[in-house]
Each structure stands twice: as structure tokens, then as C-alpha cells.
C-alpha positions in Angstrom: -29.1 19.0 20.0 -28.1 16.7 18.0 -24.6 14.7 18.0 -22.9 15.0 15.0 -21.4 12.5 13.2 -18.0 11.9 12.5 -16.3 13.6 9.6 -13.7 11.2 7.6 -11.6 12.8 5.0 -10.9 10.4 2.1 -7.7 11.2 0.8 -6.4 10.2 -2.8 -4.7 10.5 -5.8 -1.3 11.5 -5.2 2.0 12.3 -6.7 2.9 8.8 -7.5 2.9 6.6 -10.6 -0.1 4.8 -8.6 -2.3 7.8 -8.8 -5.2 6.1 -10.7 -4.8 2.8 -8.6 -5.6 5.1 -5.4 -8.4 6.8 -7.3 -10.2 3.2 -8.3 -9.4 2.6 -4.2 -11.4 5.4 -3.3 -14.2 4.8 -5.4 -14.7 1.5 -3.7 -14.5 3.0 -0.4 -17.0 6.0 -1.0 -19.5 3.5 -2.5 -19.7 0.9 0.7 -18.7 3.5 3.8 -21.6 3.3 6.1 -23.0 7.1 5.5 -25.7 6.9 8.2 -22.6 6.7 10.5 -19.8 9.2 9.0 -20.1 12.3 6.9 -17.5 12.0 4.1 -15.9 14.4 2.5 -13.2 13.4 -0.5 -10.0 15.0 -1.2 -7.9 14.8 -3.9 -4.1 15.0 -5.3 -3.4 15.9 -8.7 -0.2 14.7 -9.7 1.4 17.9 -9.0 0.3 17.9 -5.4 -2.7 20.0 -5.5 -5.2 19.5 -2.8 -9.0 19.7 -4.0 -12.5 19.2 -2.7 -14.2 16.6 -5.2 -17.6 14.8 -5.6 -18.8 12.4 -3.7 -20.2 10.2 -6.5 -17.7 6.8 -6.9 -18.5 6.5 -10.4 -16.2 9.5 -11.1 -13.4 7.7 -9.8 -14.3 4.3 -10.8 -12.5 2.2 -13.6 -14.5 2.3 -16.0 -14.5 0.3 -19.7 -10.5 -0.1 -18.7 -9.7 3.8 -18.6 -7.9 4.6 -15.3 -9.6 7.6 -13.7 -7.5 11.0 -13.0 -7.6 13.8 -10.7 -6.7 17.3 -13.0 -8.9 20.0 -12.0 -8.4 22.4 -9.3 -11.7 23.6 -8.5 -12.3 24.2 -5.2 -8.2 24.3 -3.5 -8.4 22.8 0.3 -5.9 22.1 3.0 -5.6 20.8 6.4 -5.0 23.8 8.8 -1.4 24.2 10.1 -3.1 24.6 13.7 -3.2 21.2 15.5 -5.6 22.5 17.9 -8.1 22.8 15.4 -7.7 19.9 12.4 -10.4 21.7 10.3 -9.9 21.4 6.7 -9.5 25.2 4.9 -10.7 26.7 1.4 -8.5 28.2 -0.2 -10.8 29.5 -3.2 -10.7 33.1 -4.4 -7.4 33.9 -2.7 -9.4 33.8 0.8 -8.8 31.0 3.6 -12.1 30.2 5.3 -13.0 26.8 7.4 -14.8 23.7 6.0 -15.3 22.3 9.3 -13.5 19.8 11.6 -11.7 16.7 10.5 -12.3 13.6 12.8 -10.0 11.2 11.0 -8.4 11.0 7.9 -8.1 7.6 5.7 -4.8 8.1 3.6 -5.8 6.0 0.3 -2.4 6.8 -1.1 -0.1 4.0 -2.6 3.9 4.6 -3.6 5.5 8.0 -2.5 4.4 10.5 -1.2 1.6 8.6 0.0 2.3 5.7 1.5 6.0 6.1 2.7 5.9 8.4 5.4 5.0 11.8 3.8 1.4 12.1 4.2 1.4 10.4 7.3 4.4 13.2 8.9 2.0 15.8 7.5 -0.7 14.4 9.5 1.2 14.3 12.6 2.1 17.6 12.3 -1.4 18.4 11.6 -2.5 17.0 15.0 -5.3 14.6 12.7 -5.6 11.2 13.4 -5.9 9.0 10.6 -5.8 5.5 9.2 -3.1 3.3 8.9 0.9 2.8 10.1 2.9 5.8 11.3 5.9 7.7 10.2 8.4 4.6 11.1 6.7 1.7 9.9 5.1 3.5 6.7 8.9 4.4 5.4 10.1 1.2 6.0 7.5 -1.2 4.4 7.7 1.5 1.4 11.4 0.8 1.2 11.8 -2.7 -0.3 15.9 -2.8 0.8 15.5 -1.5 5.0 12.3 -3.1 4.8 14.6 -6.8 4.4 16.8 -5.2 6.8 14.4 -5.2 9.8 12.8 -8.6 8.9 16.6 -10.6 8.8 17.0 -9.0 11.8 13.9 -10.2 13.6 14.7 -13.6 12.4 12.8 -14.1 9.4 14.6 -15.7 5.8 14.5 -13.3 3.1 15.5 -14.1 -0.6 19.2 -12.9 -2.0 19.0 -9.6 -3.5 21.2 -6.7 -4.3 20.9 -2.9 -3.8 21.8 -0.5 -6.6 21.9 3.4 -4.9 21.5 6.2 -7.6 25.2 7.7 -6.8 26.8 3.5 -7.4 25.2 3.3 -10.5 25.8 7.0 -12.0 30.0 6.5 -10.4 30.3 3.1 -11.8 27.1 1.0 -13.2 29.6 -1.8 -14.3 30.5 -2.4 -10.6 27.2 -2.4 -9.9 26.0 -4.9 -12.3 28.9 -7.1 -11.5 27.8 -7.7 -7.8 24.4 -9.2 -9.2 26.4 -12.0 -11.0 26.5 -13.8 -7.6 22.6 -14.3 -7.8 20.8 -17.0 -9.8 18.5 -16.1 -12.6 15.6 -15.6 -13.1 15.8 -12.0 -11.7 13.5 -9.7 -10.1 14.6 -5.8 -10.7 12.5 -3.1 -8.9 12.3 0.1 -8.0 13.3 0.3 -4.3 10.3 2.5 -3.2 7.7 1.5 -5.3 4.4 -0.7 -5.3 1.4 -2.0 -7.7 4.3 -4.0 -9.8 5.0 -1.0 -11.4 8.5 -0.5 -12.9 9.3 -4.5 -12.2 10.9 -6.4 -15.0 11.7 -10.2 -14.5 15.5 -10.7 -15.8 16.0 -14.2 -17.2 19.4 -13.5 -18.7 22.7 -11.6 -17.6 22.0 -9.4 -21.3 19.3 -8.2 -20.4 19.5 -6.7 -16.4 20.7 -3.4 -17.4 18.3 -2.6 -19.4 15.6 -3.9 -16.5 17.7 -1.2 -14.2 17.0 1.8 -16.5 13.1 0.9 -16.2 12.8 0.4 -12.7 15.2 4.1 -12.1 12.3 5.7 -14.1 10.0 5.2 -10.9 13.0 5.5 -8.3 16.7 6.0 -8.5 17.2 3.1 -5.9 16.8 -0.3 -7.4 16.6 -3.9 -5.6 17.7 -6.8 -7.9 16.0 -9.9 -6.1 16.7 -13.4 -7.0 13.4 -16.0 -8.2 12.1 -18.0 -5.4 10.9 -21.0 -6.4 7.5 -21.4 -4.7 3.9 -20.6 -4.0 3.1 -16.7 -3.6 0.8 -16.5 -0.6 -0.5 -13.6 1.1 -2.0 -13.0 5.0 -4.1 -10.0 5.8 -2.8 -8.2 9.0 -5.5 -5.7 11.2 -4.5 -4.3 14.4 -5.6 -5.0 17.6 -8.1 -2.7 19.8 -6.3 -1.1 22.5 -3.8 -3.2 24.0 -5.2 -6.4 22.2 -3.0 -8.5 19.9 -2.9 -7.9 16.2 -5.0 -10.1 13.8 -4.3 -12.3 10.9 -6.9 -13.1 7.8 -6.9 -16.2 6.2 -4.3 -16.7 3.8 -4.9 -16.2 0.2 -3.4 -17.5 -3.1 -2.4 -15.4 -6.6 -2.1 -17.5 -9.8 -1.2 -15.5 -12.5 -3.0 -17.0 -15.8 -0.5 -17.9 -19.1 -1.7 -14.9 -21.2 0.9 -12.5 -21.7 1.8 -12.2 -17.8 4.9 -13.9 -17.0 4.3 -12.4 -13.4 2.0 -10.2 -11.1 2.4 -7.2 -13.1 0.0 -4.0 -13.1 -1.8 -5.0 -16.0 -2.5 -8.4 -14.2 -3.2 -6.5 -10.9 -5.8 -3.8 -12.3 -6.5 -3.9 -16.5 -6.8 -7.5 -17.2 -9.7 -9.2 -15.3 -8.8 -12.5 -16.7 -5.0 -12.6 -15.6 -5.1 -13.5 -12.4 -7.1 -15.9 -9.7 -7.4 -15.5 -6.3 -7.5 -18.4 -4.3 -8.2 -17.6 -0.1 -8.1 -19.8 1.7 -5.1 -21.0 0.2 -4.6 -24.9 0.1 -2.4 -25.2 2.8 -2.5 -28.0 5.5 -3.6 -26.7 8.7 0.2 -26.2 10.6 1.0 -24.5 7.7 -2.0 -22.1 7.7 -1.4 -21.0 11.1 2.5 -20.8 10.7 1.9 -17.7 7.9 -1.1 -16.5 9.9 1.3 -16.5 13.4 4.5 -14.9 10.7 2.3 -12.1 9.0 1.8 -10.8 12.7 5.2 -10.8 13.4 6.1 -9.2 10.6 3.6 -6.0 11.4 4.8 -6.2 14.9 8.5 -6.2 13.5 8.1 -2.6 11.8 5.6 -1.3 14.4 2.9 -1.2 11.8 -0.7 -0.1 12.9 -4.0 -0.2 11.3 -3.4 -2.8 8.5 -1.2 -3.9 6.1 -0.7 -7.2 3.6 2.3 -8.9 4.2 3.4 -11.6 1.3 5.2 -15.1 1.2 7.0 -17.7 -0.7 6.1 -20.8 0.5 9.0 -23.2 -1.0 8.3 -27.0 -1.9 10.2 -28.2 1.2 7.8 -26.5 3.2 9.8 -23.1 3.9 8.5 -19.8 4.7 10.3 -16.7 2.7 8.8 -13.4 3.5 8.7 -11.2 -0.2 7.5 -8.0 1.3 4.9 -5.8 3.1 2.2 -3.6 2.3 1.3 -0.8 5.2 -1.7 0.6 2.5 -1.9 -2.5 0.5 -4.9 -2.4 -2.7 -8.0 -1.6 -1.1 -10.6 -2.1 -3.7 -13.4 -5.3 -2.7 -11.6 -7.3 -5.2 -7.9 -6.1 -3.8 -6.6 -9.1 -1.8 -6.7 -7.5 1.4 -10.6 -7.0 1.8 -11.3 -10.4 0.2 -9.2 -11.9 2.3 -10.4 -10.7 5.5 -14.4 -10.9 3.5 -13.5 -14.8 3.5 -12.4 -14.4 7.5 -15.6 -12.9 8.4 -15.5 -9.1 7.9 -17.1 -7.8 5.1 -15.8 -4.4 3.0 -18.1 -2.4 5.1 -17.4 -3.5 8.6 -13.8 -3.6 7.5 -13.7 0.3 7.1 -16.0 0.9 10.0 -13.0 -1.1 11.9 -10.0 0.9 10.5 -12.0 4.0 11.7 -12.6 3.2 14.9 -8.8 2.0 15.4 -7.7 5.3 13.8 -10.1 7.4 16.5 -9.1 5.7 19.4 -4.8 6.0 18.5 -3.5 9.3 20.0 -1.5 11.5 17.1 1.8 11.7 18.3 4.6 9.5 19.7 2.8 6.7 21.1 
């Protein structure tokens, strides 16, 4: 009899602002995953949180003439059975619950909420499925741009000023609010505090002008960080977990420019829409101390939130040679032109073996604490 292969559930879409981005993601998965060694089977997430069995063609979740893709029909309901001694997926079609068959891991291509800060992944646990990427812990805290500072001043790295704005300080007295950001020197960052793909950012370059920049970012999340400009180089390090007890490893570094056209920063037009905004450089120009300083300080900072799988962690690298860590990503952009794959392409693992790797770390983690 023959030994059946793997089954990897491809999960996307999602209730977040970023659905579309994590539909382009899955395209670019389903197109290079080795299909000799895994059966696939994609999932998606409408916007309202519908779960539903799609195609397996990546063009119908590809960008496509610059038209962001979208998951609205429910044809064929699924879910993942509430029984964690059996992680099968279930039909749910014509008010009858029947099994699709077993579930061997799941690859979580969610970004923002819902997705990529904790949800998905609790869901999971509870499930009994092992999938790809960081746990409960570490997804929530890279998701949440404030805590996420928190842990890394804590484990010694330098992180730019910033200021918090909660939903209940701004609603009891926005004035107050505002006022504690007049300690910081412009230009300003404001985003939403649980956010990614640049969306809801505005760069603040007078006082006149940050309330306004608050408003936008509480349209993707009632809790806003105000962050102070760093003057300096934005440079980036790929992260990939170590097998078993094996330490974690770091990609090359890599380099954003973002091209005077209209983009005054790395925005979501610049990320996904424009082709022409932005360059990537990897590897970066950096001497070599300095390229194994952010290579050595992109593993601590996965090790500092307990992150597994992989994740993108982002620097300012000042002109008197200082390291100030912006952020990471525990499901950074997974396309093969995100940063993440081309990074690690440039280190020596292509797209292909780069999933085959985030599989086989998934498989061999236990679900549970661990």
C-alpha cells in the first residue's frame, strides 16, 4: 500500500484589511509547493470569517493587471474538526457535516488580526493541528507594535521614542493624549498598534497635522503608536528556526529604498501596487562586523519573543553606526518577491526549499505547550 503524502492546508484571506495581500501570498505559495511531495488543499476566509474550500489554480488568487484578488463566495463551507484526536477538515455543505480527510499541517498565510496575532494560531492549538509559524505568545506580541517594544527594551535592545494612544485615553481626553506626543521630534510615524503591510501609517511632519494622522490609523485599530523618525538606513534580516534543538538562523540582510515618486515612505502602494516604488537591495552594503552584528541581533530578537518557524525582523542602522530595532514580522510578506524569501533566495534557499523547510519544522513541533 502505498504511503500517502502529507496533506498541507493553505490558509488565507482573512478578516483583516490585509485580506488580498494574503491572497497574492497564497498564490505564490500554491504555484512553487513541491506537489509530488504534499497534497494541498486551500482554504479560504472571506472577510466576514467564512471558511471555504477553493481551487487550486494560483492564478485565481494572483494580482493580476493591479486588481487585488478577493475571497466572497461560500461554496463549499469547511472547518477544522473540534476533535483534536482527529484534525480532519469537515464539509459543512447542504446542512450535513461529513470528513474531507486528515490535516497533516496547516500554513497560516494570514497577515494583521485575526490572522497573524494569536487568533488563528489559539484556534489551531485547540484543534490539536500543527502548523506553520510562531505560537500563541510570540504571534500576539510581534502583532502588537507597543508590547512588542516592551519585550525588546527589556532584553536590551534600543528602540526609537514613541507614544501609546489606548482607545478609552483618546475617547476621555484626546487633547491629553496629543499633548504627551509634543515631547517627540518630528517627523512622526502614526500607526495602528496591531496592524501590518503599512496600512493605516501616516508620516506626521507637523504638530497640525497628527490628529488627523490618529483618526486614520483608529480606522484599522483603536490603539495607535506615535513613533519618532529615525534617521538612518532601513535594513531587514530574515530569521528561520532551527531543527530540533539547533540554533535559529539568520538570512543575509537586505535593503528597501523607496523611489521619489509619490512615496514619501514604505507604504502599501509601494509594498504591493507600484512595481516601480521600491528597490531591494540584499545583501545590503554593510561592512562585514556590521553584517554579522544585525544577522547575530535579528536572532535575538526571535529568540526574545519565543518566535518559531520564521519571521522578518527590521532595523535602523543610524550614521554613527547604531543598531535600532523598528519591529518584527512573525508571518512577514511571503510572495517570491516579499523580502523574506528573497532574502533567504540570495542566502541559499530558494522559494521552494524554503516551504518544504517551514513544513518540516511545523511536523516535527508538538501542538501544545512546548
Amino acid at each position: 500500500m502505498t504511503e500517502r503524502k502529507p496533506r498541507v492546508l493553505l490558509l488565507f484571506g482573512g478578516r483583516s484589511s490585509e485580506h488580498s495581500v494574503s491572497c497574492v501570498t497564497a498564490a505564490g505559495v500554491m504555484h512553487a509547493i513541491d506537489r509530488e511531495r504534499f497534497d494541498v488543499v486551500p482554504v479560504g476566509i472571506t472577510r466576514q470569517g467564512e471558511w471555504t474550500l477553493l481551487t487550486e489554480d494560483p492564478q485565481d488568487w494572483a494580482l493580476n493587471t493591479g486588481s487585488l484578488p478577493e475571497i466572497s463566495d461560500v461554496d463549499n463551507p469547511v472547518q477544522l474538526s473540534t476533535d483534536p484526536n482527529k484534525t480532519s477538515l469537515m464539509s459543512l455543505s447542504q446542512s450535513t457535516i461529513s470528513e474531507l480527510g486528515e490535516i497533516d499541517v496547516v500554513f497560516p498565510l494570514l497577515h494583521g488580526p485575526f490572522g497573524e496575532d494569536g487568533s488563528i494560531q489559539g484556534m489551531l492549538e485547540m484543534a490539536g493541528v500543527s502548523y506553520v509559524g510562531s505560537g500563541i505568545a510570540a504571534s500576539a506580541m510581534g502583532m502588537d507594535k507597543h508590547f512588542m517594544k516592551v519585550v525588546f527594551e527589556s532584553a536590551g535592545f534600543k528602540v526609537g521614542p514613541y507614544e501609546v494612544i489606548t482607545n478609552k485615553q483618546w475617547l476621555r481626553d484626546s487633547d491629553s493624549a496629543l499633548q504627551r506626543c509634543e515631547g517627540l521630534e518630528y517627523p512622526l510615524f502614526v500607526k495602528p498598534a496591531r496592524a501590518g503591510s503599512s496600512v493605516g501609517i501616516t508620516k506626521v511632519d507637523v504638530p497640525s497635522e497628527l490628529r488627523d494622522a490618529i483618526e486614520v490609523a483608529r480606522r484599522e485599530d483603536p490603539k495607535v503608536i506615535v513613533e519618532q523618525g529615525i534617521v538612518g538606513r532601513e535594513i531587514e534580516c530574515g530569521v528561520l528556526e532551527g531543527r530540533g534543538s539547533t540554533p535559529s538562523r539568520a538570512s543575509l540582510p537586505g535593503e528597501i529604498s523607496v523611489a521619489d515618486n509619490g512615496h514619501t515612505f514604505y507604504d502599501f502602494e509601494a509594498k504591493y501596487v507600484d512595481g516601480a516604488a521600491a528597490k531591494l537591495s540584499c545583501p545590503a552594503q554593510l561592512s562585514e562586523e556590521a553584517t554579522k552584528q544585525i544577522r547575530d541581533l535579528a536572532v535575538k530578537a526571535f529568540d526574545a519573543i519565543d518566535a518559531e518557524g520564521l519571521s522578518r525582523v527590521d532595523f535602523f542602522y543610524t550614521p554613527e553606526g547604531e543598531w535600532i530595532i523598528n519591529e518584527i514580522n512573525t508571518m512577514p510578506g511571503f510572495t517570491p518577491s516579499s523580502m523574506y524569501p528573497q532574502m533567504w533566495a540570495k542566502t541559499g534557499i530558494n522559494y521552494r526549499e524554503l516551504i518544504d523547510e517551514l513544513i518540516a519544522l511545523a511536523s516535527e513541533r508538538k501542538v501544545g505547550l512546548r
